[in-house]
Structure formats: C-alpha cells, structure tokens
C-alpha positions, -999 to 999 in steps of 0.1 A, spaced: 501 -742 609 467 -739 617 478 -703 646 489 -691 616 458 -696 593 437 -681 623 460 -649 624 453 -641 586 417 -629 590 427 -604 621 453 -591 606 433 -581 576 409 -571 597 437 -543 610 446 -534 576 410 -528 566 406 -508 599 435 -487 591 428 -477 557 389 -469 566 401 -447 593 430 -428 566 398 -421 543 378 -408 570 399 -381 579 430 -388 599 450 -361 612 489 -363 607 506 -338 627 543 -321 614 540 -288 632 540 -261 604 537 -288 578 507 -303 595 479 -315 571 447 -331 572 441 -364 555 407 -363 535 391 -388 509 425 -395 498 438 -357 493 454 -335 512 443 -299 529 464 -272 545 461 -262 573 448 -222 574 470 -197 576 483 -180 609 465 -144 617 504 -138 623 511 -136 586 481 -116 576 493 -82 556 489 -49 580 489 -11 566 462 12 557 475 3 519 466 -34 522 431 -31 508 442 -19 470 465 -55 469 457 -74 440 436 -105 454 450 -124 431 477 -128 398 508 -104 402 511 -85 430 490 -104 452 503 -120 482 498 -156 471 524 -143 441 549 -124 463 553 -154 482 565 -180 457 592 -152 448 625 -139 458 622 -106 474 635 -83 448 617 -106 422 583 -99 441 593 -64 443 593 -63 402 560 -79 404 547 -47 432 535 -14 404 539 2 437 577 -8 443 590 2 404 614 26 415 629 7 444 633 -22 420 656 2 394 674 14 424 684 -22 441 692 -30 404 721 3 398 732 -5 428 739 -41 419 722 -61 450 695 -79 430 714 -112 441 728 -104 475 690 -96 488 673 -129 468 697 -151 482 704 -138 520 679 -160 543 648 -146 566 654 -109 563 632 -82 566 631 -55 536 613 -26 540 607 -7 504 600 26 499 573 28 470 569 51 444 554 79 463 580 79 485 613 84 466 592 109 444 593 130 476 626 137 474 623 153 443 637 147 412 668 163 416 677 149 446 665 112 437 689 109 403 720 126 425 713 94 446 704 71 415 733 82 401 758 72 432 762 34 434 777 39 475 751 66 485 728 43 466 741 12 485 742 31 518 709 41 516 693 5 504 712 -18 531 697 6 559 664 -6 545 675 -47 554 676 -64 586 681 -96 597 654 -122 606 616 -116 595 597 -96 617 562 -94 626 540 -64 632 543 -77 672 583 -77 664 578 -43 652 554 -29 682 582 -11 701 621 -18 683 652 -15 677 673 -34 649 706 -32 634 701 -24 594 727 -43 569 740 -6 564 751 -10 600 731 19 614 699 10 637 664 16 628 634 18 654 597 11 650 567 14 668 530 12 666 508 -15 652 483 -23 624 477 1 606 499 28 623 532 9 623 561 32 619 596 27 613 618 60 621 598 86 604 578 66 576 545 49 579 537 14 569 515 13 539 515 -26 537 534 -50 552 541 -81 568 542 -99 534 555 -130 528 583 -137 502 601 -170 499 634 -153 521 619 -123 535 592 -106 550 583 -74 533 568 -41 547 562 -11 520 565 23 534 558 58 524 594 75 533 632 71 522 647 61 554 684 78 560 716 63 577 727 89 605 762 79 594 
C-alpha cells in the first residue's frame, strides 16, 4: 500500500511534465501533414517552393477570393477553371464536349488550359467549327490531360502521353516553360485533383 501512495506524486509529476512541454511547442511529425503544436493550436507547416505558381502571367493572380490560388485549390479542376476570367472559354468548351465530370473526378492529372487569348487566335471561324464538333472538340481537350501532376522540374525537358493518346513535350523553366509550341502563362497551380498550367496556344493532336 504505502509503494503505491509514493508512486502517485511521480506520476503526476509526468503528467504535469507532459502537458507543459505540449503548450510549449512540441513538434509532431506526419510527413506532409506535419504540424506544430503551439499554445494549444495548431500551425501548418509553409508551403513547399515546389508548389509556388511559375509563368510570366502569375503576377495579375488574384491574391485572394476567386481566382486566387488559395480558391483554385479547394476546387475541382474544371470548377476552378469557372472560377479563372482567364479560362471562360475553355470552361464552355470542356462543358459541349461533355467532360465536366470525367476531369473533376480522374485523380492527380495535369490539365493544361488554353485561356482566352489563346482559342481567340484561331479565329472565330475556326473556333465555333471546333465548338461545334463534340469529337474534334474531345480530341482536342483530352490532348490537353495527362496523367500524374507535374512540376515545372517534371516539365524541364518531357515527354508525356496526353489522355487523347498522342504525346506532348515540354521544356524550359520558370517563366519560359513551353509545352509543344505554347508558352506557359501560369502554372503549377494546385487544384484538389490536378495541377494546372494556363497556356497561350491551342495544342493539336498530330493524329
């Protein structure tokens, strides 16, 4: 009886340790979820340089509210798309073509969206042929998806195979990233299922 009334106070003692040393800022580590224990609250950790947007374009993002890359990521890709002024027309054309679902619900892709500026250089005439062709339209779209999110360091020098079925290649960095023919304007943003590059050209399948 009397070991046990003596091992009362230390192990008190332990519990009052612990909890001091929680409130003082502990560090639990999770990997990508790790966090830092403060005064009872929780901060995240900062974000990778990895993830940062690249492109010439980047500077005219919203900083915050719609459009800004805080927004684009608690979205689908095609959602955040709607919520891009720069990505209107790409938004109508996934829409006709009927793959609003199919690219907000395929995993870690890689969409890269013509904007505005650059379906408008097609022309008019051109761009409602197109518009008006749900499998040209489709064609055209999937060769803008591929598979798995890539960085600008994924994008440096390659080669990827396009939902369309026809390859793409890229090359540069920061702001001179190109895939085929188009620049990127801005990119490497983060949706909640893909990574998301805006470009200033209409990419074509060779097929």
């Amino acid at each position: 009886m009397n070991t046990r009334l003596l091992a009362l106070p230390v192990v008190a003692a332990l519990s009052l340790t612990t909890a001091h040393g929680i409130s003082a800022g502990a560090t639990t580590s999770g990997g990508a979820m790790d966090a830092t224990v403060t005064s009872g609250a929780f901060r995240a950790p900062s974000p990778s340089p990895s993830s940062s947007p690249v492109g010439p374009g980047c500077a005219s993002l919203p900083r915050s509210g719609p459009g800004s890359p805080a927004d684009l990521a608690r979205l689908r890709v095609v959602t955040a798309a709607a919520h891009s002024p720069e990505l209107s027309t790409f938004y109508s054309a996934v829409n006709k073509a009927g793959l609003v679902n199919k690219l907000n619900t395929t995993k870690n892709i890689t969409v890269f969206a013509p904007t505005n500026d650059a379906f408008n250089k097609l022309g008019k005439r051109k761009l409602n042929k197109i518009l008006a062709d749900k499998n040209t339209l489709t064609k055209i779209l999937t060769y803008h998806v591929v598979e798995g999110r890539k960085t600008p360091a994924d994008l440096k020098k390659g080669s990827f195979t396009t939902l369309e079925g026809d390859k793409i290649t890229t090359r540069g960095s920061r702001d001179r990233i190109k895939v085929n023919d188009a620049g990127v304007v801005c990119g490497n943003l983060q949706t909640r299922n893909a990574t998301l590059y805006l470009i200033d050209g209409v990419l074509t399948p060779k097929k």
